[in-house]
N, C-alpha and C positions, 0 to 999 in steps of 0.2 A: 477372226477365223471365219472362214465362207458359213456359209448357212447350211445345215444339214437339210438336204432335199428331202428323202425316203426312212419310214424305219426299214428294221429289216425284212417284213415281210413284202414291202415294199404297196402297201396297199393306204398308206398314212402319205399328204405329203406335208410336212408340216411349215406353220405359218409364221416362224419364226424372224424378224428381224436381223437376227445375228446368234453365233452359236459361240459358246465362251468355252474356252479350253486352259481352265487356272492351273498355273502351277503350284498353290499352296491355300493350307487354309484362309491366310491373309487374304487372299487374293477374292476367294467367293465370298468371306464376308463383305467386301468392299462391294463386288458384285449386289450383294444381296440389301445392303443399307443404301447401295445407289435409287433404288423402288422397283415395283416390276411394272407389269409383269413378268415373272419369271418360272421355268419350270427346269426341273433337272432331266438329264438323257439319258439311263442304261445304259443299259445293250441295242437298248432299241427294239428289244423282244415282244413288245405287244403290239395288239392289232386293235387296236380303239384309240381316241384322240387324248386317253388321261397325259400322256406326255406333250401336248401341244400347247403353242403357245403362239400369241399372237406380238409377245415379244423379245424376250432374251431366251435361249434357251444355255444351260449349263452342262456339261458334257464335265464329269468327274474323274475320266479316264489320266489325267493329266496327274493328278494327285500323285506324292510320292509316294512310293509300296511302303505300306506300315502291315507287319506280323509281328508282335509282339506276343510272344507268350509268358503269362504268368508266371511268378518262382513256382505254385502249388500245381501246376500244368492242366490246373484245372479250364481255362478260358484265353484265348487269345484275343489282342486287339486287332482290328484291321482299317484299312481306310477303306472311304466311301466308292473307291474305284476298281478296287479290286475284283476280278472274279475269280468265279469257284473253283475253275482247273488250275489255273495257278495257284492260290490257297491250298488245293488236296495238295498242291506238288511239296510244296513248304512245309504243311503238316506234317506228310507222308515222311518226309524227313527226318522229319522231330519225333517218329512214334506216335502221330497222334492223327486225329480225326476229325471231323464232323459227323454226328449222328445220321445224316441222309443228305443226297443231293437230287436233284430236277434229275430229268432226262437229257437234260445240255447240260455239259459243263460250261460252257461259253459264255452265259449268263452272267451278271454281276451282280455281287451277294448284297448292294442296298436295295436294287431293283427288284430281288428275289423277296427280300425282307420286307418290303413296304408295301410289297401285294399278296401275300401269304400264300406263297407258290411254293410246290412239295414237290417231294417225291414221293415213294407208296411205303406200306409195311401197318399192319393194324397197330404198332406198336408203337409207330413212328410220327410225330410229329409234324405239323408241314416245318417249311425253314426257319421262319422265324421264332418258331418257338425254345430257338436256340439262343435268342439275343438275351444276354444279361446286363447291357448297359448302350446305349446308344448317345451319341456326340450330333447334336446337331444345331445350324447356324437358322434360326427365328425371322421373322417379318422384318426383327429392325435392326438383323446384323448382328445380335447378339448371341454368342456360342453360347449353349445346355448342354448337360449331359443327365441323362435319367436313368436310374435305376434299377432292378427288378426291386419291386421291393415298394419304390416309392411312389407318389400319387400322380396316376397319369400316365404313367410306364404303359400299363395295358392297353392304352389305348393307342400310344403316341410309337407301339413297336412298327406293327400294319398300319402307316401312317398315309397312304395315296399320297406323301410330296406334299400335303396339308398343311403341315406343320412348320417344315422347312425343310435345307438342304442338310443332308444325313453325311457328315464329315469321316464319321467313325464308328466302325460297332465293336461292344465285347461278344462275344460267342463262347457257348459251352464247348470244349472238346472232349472229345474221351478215345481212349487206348487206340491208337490203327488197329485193323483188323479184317482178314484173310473174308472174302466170299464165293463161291461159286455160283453159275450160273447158267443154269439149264432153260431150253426153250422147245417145248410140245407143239405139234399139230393137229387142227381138229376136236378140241373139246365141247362133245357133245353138250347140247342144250339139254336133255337127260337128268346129266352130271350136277348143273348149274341147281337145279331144281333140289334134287336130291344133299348136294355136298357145298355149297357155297361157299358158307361160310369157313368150312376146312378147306377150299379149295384158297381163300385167301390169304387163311392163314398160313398156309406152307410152304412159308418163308420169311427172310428178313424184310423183304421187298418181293413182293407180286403185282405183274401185268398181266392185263388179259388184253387180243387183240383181236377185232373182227371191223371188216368192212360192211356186214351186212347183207352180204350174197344171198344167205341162210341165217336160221337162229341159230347155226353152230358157232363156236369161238374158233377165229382161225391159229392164233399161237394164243400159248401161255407162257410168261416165263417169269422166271421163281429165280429169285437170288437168296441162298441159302449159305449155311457157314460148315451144312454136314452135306453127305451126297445124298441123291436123291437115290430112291430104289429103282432095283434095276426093271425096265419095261415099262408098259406104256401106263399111266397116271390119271385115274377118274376118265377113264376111257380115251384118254388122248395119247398119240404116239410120239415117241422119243423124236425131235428133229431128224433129216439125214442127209443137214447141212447147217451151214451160220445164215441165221434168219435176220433182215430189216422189219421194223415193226411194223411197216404198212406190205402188204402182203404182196409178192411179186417182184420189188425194188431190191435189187443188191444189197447186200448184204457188206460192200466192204466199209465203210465207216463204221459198225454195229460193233460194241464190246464185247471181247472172247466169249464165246460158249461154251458148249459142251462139257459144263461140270470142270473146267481147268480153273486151279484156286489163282486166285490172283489178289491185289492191294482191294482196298473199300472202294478208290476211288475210279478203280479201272472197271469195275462191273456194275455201281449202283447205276452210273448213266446208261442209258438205251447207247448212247453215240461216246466215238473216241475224241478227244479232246483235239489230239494232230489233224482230224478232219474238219471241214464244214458240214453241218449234218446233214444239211441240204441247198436246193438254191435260195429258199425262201418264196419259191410259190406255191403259197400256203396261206392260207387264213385256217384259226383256231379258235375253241370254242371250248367251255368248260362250264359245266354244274356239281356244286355239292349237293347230296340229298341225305338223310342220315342211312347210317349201314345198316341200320336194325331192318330198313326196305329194301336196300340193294335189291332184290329179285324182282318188286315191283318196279324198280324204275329202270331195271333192264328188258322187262314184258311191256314198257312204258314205250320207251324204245323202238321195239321190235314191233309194235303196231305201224312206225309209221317206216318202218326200213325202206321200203320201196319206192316214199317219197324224199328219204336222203341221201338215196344207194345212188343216186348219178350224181352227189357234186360233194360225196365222200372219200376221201382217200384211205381212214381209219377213223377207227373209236376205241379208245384205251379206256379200259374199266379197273382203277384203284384204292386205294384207304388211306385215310389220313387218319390219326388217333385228334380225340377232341382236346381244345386248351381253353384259354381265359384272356384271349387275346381279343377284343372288341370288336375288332372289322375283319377277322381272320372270317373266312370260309365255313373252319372247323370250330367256331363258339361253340363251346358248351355241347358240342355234337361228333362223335364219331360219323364219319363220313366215308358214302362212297364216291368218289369223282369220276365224272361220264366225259373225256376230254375226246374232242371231235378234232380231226386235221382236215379241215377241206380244202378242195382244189381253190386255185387264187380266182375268184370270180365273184365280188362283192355279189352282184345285182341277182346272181343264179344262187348263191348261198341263204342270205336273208331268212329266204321263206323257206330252208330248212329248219334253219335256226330257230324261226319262231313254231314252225312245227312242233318241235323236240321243244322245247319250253311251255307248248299247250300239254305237251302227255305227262311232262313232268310235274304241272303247277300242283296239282294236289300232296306234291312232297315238299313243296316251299325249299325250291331251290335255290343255291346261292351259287351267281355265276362268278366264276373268277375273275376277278376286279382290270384284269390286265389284256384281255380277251373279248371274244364278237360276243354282242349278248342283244336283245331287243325286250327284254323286260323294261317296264317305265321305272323308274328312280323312285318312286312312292313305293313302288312293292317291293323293290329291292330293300329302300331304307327298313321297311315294315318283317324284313327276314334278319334284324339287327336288335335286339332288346336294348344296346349302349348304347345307338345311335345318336341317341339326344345328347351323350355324351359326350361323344366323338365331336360331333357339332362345337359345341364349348370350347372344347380342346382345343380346335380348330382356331377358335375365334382368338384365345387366349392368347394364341404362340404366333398367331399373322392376323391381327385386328383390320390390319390396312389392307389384309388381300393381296399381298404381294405375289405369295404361290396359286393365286386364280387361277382357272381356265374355265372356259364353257362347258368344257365335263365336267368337271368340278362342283362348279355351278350347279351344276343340273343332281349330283349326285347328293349333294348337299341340300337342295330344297333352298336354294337363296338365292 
């Protein structure tokens, strides 16, 4: 198969030899005890080189659709290719769920799962802290499957493509389930001060959205499972219209609002599944910092707005609830996520970037593994207590280095 030129934001071109499109697991094993290097393809959703390769790349998309649900209906299997709009659609069917999803449905749930990418809700999880059993093909061809439970699992969930190619996941589900979804204008900076933490908690899933004009927040929106009260909400006014989360852009790809109940899977995403969210010009940007500071590292922020306000398009401000996943974001820490959209302009972006990474460093950020970031790999590793761990893991499951890259490399310390 030709070589894949661009991801999707189109800011990556990658170096790949040849791009492999297996039709079964047989086939990536053979792939994979052929030697690499090798790396696996998503969606293609991130903006850094961890999906690069200077030689095979594997694209999972080919895989045949496995939804396998449990007799106890407690957990479904899926394959490595699968994404989440399709998954909600098969659940949705079955009565059941997944506990949170991204702002894309588009995304694909190994890609989702091996970078520890979330959705919001203080309650909530990021993705993979859904995974109860994960299937995957090792350095020398050899299929594993691990456990919750068993030694390694922790580590080996948020695994960066480290470890090996991810064939299959078990996932928790629970009951389908109805939510609404209201979206504010204008939440003063006042508010933030005063109510934050109620302002995050009031709902299943809460965004906050500003571009940085002001220190006001321009949308909020709350997906809830009751209705909201009537009038305007910690000083902000009811929509009086369907809002897109970057302020100004159309609104028709953006999931029903106005408090109309609909499935889990049609309101937890920002975007409708039928659409493309966008073109893809876009670079994105992401830190966790724990929640208990949220307010300082939104005054963190707001000191430099005026140096990221021209090559901004939004700043999404949400939660992830803390877990025991080693290379997750959210270790051992309740999290607020500071997710930045910027215009497609590496060269003009950077020194926002490292802006917003100087005002944060006293909250020992953890940027999102899958995303623009310019932190060096020593202070990154050094925001990981399991690292050394991971390391190990690493060496254990690909001795020979097969799933290599030069990010990799670098994130690794080898």
């Amino acid at each position: 198969m030709s070589n894949v030129v661009k991801n999707w934001a189109g800011n990556i071109t990658f170096g790949a030899r040849r791009r492999h499109l297996p039709r079964s697991v047989a086939e990536v094993r053979d792939l994979v005890a052929a030697g690499g290097p090798l790396r696996v393809l998503g969606s293609g959703h991130s903006f850094n080189r961890m999906a690069d390769t200077t030689g095979d790349l594997v694209d999972l998309l080919g895989l045949p659709r496995i939804v396998e649900i449990a007799a106890d209906r407690r957990t479904v299997r899926v394959d490595g290719g699968i994404r989440y709009g399709e998954l909600a659609d098969r659940l949705d069917s079955e009565g059941l769920a997944v506990h949170n999803m991204a702002s894309l449905p588009h995304i694909s749930v190994a890609g989702a799962v091996t970078t520890a990418t979330h959705g919001s809700g203080v309650g909530n999880g990021n993705l993979a802290t859904s995974v109860a059993g994960i299937e995957l093909i090792r350095g020398d061809g050899e299929l594993v499957t691990l456990r919750r439970g068993d030694a390694g699992f922790d580590g080996a969930v948020v695994g960066l493509g480290a470890l090996g190619v991810v064939t299959a996941l078990t996932l928790d589900v629970v009951p389908a389930f109805e939510l609404r979804q209201y979206v504010y204008d204008d939440l003063p900076r006042a508010s933030l001060e005063e109510h934050l933490p109620e302002i995050l908690a009031a709902g299943y899933s809460v965004s906050l959205f500003t571009n940085w004009a002001s220190e006001d927040i321009n949308h909020a929106w709350f997906k809830r499972t009751e209705p909201m009260p009537e009038g305007p909400y910690f000083g902000a006014r009811p929509a009086d219209g369907p809002r897109h989360p970057v302020p100004g852009v159309p609104a028709d790809n953006s999931t029903e609002q106005f408090g109309v109940p609909g499935p889990w899977h049609a309101r937890l995403p920002h975007f409708r599944m039928e659409f493309s969210p966008s073109t893809g010009a876009e670079l994105q940007s992401e830190w966790m910092v724990p929640l208990d500071r949220a307010l300082e590292a939104i005054d963190a922020v707001a000191r430099v707005r005026e140096r990221i306000a021209p090559v901004l398009q939004v700043n999404e401000l949400r939660t992830v609830a803390a877990d025991d996943l080693w290379l997750s974001m959210n270790y051992q820490r309740a999290s607020l996520g500071l997710h930045f959209t910027w215009i497609a302009d590496t060269a003009a972006v950077l020194p926002a970037v490292a802006a917003v990474e100087e005002q944060l460093a006293p909250l020992e950020p953890r940027p999102h593994w899958g995303k623009v970031f310019t932190q060096d790999a020593a202070t990154v590793r050094g925001r990981y207590p399991r690292f050394a761990d991971f390391r190990a893991l690493a060496q254990q499951h690909d001795p020979a280095g097969v799933f290599r890259n030069a990010w990799l490399d670098d994130i690794l310390g080898t």
